[in-house]
C-alpha positions as a printed NumPy array, in Angstrom:
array([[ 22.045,  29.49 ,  30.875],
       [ 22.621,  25.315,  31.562],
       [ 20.448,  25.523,  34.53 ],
       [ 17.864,  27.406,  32.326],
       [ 18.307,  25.137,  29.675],
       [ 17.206,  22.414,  32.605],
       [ 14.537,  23.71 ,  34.224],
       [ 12.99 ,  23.858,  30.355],
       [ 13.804,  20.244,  29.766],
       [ 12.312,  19.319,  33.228],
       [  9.11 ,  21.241,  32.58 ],
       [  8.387,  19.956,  29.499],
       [  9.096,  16.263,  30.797],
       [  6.135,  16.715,  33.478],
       [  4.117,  18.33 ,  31.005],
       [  4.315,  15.632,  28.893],
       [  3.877,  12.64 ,  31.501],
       [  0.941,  14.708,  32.678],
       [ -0.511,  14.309,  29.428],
       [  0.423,  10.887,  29.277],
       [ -1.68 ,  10.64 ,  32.461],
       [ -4.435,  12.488,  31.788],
       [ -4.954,  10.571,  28.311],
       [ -4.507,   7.362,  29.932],
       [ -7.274,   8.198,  32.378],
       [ -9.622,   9.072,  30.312],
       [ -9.461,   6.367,  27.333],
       [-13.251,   6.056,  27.371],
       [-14.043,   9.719,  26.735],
       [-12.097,   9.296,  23.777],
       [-13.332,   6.084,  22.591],
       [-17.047,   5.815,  23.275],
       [-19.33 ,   9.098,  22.882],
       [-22.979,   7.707,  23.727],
       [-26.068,   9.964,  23.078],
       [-28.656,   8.61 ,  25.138],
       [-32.416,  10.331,  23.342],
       [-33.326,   8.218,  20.843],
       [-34.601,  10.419,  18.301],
       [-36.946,   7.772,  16.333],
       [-38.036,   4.62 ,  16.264],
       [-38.844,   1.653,  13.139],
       [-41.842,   2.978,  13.355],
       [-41.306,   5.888,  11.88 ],
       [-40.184,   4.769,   8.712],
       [-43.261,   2.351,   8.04 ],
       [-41.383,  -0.962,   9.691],
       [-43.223,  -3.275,  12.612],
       [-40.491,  -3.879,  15.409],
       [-40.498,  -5.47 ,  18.736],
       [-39.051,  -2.766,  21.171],
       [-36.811,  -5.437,  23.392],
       [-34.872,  -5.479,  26.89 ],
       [-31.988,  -7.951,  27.248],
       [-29.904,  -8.809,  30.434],
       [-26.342,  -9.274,  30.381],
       [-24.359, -11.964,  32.392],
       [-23.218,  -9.25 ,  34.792],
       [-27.086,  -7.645,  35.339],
       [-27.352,  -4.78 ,  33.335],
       [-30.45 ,  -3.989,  31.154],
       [-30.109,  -2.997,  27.067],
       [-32.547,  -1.809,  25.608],
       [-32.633,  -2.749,  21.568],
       [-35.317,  -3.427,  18.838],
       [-36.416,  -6.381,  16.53 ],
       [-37.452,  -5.658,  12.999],
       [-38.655,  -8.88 ,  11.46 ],
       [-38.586,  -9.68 ,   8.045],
       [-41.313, -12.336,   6.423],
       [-39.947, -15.016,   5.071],
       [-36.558, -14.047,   6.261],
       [-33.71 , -15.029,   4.593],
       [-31.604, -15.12 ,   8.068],
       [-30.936, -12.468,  11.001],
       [-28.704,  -9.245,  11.682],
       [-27.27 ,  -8.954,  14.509],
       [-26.206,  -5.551,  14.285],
       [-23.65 ,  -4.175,  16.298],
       [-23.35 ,  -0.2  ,  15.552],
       [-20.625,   2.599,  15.744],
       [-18.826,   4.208,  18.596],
       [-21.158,   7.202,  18.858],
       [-25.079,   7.832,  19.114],
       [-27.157,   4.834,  19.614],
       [-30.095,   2.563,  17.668],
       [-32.203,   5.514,  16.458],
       [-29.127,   6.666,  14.106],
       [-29.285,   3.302,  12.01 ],
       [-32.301,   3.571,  10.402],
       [-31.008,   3.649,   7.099],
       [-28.753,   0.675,   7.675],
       [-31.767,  -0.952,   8.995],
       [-34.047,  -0.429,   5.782],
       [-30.832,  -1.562,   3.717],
       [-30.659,  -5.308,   5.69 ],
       [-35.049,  -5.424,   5.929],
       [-35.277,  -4.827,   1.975],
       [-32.57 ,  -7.762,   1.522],
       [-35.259, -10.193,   3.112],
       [-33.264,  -9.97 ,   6.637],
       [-34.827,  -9.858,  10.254],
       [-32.809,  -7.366,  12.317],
       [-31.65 ,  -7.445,  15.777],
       [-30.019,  -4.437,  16.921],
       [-28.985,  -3.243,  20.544],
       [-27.837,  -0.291,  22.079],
       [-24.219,  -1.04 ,  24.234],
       [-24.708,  -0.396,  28.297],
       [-24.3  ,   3.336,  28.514],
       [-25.996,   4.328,  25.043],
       [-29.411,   5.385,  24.568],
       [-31.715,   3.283,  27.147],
       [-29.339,   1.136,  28.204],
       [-28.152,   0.425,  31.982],
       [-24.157,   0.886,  32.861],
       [-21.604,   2.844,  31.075],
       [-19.549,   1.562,  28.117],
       [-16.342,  -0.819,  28.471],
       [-14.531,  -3.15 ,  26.266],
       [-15.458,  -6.32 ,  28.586],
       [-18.914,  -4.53 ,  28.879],
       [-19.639,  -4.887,  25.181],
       [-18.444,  -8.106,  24.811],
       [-21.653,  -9.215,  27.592],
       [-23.569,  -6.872,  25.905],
       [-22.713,  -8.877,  22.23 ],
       [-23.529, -12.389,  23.914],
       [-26.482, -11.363,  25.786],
       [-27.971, -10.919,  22.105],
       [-26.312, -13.781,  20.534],
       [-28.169, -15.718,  23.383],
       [-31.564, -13.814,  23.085],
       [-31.455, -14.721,  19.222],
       [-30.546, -18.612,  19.601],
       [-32.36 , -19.33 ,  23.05 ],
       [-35.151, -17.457,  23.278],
       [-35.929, -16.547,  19.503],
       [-34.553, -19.769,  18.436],
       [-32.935, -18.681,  15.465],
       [-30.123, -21.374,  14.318],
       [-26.464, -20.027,  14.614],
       [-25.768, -20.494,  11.391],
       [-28.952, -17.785,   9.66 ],
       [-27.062, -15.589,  12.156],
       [-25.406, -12.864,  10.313],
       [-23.295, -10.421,  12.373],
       [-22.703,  -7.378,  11.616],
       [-20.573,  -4.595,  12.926],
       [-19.639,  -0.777,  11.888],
       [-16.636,   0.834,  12.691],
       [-15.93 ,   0.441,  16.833],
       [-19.333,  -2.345,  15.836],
       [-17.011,  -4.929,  13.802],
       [-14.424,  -4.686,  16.818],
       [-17.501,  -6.318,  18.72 ],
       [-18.528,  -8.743,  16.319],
       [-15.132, -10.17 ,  15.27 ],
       [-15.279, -11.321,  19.322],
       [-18.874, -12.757,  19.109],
       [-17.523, -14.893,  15.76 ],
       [-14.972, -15.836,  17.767],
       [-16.724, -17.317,  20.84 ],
       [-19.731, -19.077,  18.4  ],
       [-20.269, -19.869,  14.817],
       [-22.915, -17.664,  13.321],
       [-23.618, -17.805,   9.175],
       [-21.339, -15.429,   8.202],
       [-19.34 , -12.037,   9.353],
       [-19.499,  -8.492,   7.668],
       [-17.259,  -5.942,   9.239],
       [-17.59 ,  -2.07 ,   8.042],
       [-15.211,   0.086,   7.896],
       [-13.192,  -1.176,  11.062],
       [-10.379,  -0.946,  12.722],
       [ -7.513,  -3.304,  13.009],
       [ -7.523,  -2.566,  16.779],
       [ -7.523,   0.577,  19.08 ],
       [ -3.862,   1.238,  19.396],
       [ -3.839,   1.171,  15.716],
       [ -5.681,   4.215,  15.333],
       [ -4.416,   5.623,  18.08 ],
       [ -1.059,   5.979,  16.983],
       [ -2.392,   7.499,  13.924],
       [ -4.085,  10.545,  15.897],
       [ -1.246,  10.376,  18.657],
       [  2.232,   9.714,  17.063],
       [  3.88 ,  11.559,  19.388],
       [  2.48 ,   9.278,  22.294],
       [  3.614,   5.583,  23.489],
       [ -0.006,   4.962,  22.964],
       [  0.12 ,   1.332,  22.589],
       [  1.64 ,   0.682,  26.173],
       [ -0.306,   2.849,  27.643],
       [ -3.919,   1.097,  25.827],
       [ -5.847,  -0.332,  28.312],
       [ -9.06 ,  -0.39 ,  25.68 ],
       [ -7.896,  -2.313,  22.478],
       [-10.297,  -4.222,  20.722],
       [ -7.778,  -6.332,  18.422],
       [-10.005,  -7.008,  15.56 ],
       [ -6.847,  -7.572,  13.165],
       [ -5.905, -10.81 ,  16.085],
       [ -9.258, -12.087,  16.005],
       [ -9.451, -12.839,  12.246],
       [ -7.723, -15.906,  12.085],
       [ -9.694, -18.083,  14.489],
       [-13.468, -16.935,  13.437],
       [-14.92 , -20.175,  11.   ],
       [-17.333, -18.61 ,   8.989],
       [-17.597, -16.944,   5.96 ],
       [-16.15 , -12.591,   6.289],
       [-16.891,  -9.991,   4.052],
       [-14.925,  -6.588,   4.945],
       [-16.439,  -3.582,   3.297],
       [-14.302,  -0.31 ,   3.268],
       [-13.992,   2.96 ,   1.841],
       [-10.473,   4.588,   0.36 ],
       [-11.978,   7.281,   1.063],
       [-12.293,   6.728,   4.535],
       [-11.3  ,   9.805,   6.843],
       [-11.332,   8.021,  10.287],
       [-10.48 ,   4.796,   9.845],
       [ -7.757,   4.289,   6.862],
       [ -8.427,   1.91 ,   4.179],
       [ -5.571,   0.056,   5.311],
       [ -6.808,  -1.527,   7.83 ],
       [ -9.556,  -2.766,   5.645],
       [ -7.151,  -4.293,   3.771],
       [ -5.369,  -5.954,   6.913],
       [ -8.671,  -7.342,   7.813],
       [ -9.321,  -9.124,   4.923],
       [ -5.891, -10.647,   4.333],
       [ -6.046, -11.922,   8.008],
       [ -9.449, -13.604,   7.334],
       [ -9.759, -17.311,   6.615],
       [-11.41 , -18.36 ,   3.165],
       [-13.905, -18.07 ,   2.342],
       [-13.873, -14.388,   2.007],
       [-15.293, -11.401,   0.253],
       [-13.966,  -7.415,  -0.294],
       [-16.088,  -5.045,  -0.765],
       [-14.761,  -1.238,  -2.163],
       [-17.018,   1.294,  -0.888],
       [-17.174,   5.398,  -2.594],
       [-17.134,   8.369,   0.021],
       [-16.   ,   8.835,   3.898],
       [-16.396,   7.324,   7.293],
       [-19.789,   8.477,   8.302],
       [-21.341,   8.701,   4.433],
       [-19.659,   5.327,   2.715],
       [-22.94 ,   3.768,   2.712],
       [-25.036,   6.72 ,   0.922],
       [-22.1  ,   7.535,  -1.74 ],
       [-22.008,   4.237,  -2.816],
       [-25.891,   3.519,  -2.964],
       [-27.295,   0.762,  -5.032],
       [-23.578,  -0.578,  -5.14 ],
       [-23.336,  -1.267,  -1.561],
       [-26.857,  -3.185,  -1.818],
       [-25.831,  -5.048,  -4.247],
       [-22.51 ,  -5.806,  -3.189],
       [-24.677,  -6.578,   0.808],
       [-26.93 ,  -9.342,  -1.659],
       [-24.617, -11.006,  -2.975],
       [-22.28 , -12.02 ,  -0.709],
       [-25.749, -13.226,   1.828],
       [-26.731, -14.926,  -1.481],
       [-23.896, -16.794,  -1.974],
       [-24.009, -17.751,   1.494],
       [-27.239, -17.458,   3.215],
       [-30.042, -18.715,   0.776]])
């Protein structure tokens, strides 16, 4: 019966390292899922865009778009979720072009026509290859950059605040950092040893010099409210909150005309 009792213990020990393997091997297929057809195009809702290719410091090609505004009140640069690719923000894209803002957007190496496949360090190059497009080539001032990121997107452009001094900084329902949320879905797992992706938005906070507004839903079935609130108390004045209605994916639509609004005034206040 002891040895039997054993041989149990001993199988479920190598099941579980091999889990703890496996999972550690494949961190990207759980953190990035690109699509790479783009399915439409500015065009298609009545806006003029540029259709643009970038190069990042290490050589690879991104494709992304440029949606002007005239007279623009400053420029997104708009960093997008973990999943899908540019042709899935059209709505967000409207939103930021009826505010009076130009829009920059890219797709990370890996998603739609981009070059490469998707890493942490990879969309950190991919973020200052279109900080650099926008203030070198475009020669758009740093500060009537505003960045913007979604989800896995405000992971992205917490770094890019970090490393320059755009306008201002709007992260959307994101995460504190990867490990974070992985311990949510994994509790059973010493997920935050074995991290090697970790985007540490919550760490970032405290050294960005620019005006932050964090928007966030209570409702929010991915990433929890929580960290929403973490974000903002880690953020240096001055600061904005803004309380979304509705989940992960739909915050935006729920809320409607409050979001807008909520979008307006906090550029207004800081972005004439």
């Amino acid at each position: 019966m002891m040895k039997r009792m054993w041989s149990i213990i001993v199988l479920g020990f190598i099941l579980y390292a091999g889990l703890v393997v496996f999972l550690f091997l494949i961190q990207g297929r759980l953190v990035y899922f690109p699509i790479r057809h783009l399915t439409a195009t500015p065009a298609d809702i009545g806006l003029t865009y540029e259709p643009m290719w970038l190069e990042t410091g290490d050589g690879i090609k991104l494709s992304g778009w440029f949606v002007p505004a005239e007279p623009a009140r400053g420029t997104v640069l708009f960093f997008h979720g973990n999943a899908g690719n540019i042709s899935h923000r059209l709505d967000s894209i409207t939103i930021f072009h009826g505010l009076g803002l130009s829009v920059l957007i890219i797709d990370y190496r890996g998603y739609g026509q981009s070059e490469g496949k998707p890493s942490e360090q990879g969309t950190y190059l991919d973020a200052e290859a279109a900080w650099r497009y926008l203030v070198e080539e475009r020669r758009v001032a740093p500060d009537e950059v505003i960045l913007f990121g979604r989800s896995l997107g405000g992971a992205v452009a917490a770094w890019l605040a970090e490393q320059h001094s755009p306008g201002a900084l709007i992260l959307e329902s994101t995460f504190t950092s990867v490990p974070d949320i992985a311990a949510r879905y994994y509790p059973f797992l010493p997920v935050r040893l074995l991290a090697r992706i970790r985007y540490n938005t919550l760490a970032r906070l405290p050294e960005i010099n620019c005006p932050v507004l964090v928007v966030h839903s209570p409702d929010d079935d991915i990433i929890p409210y929580s960290h929403g609130e973490q974000l903002f108390a880690a953020a240096p004045e001055p600061k904005a909150f803004l309380k979304l209605k509705g989940g992960h994916n739909e915050g935006i639509f729920v809320s409607g005309q409050a979001y807008v609004a909520g979008l307006d005034s906090f550029i207004s206040k800081y972005r004439q």
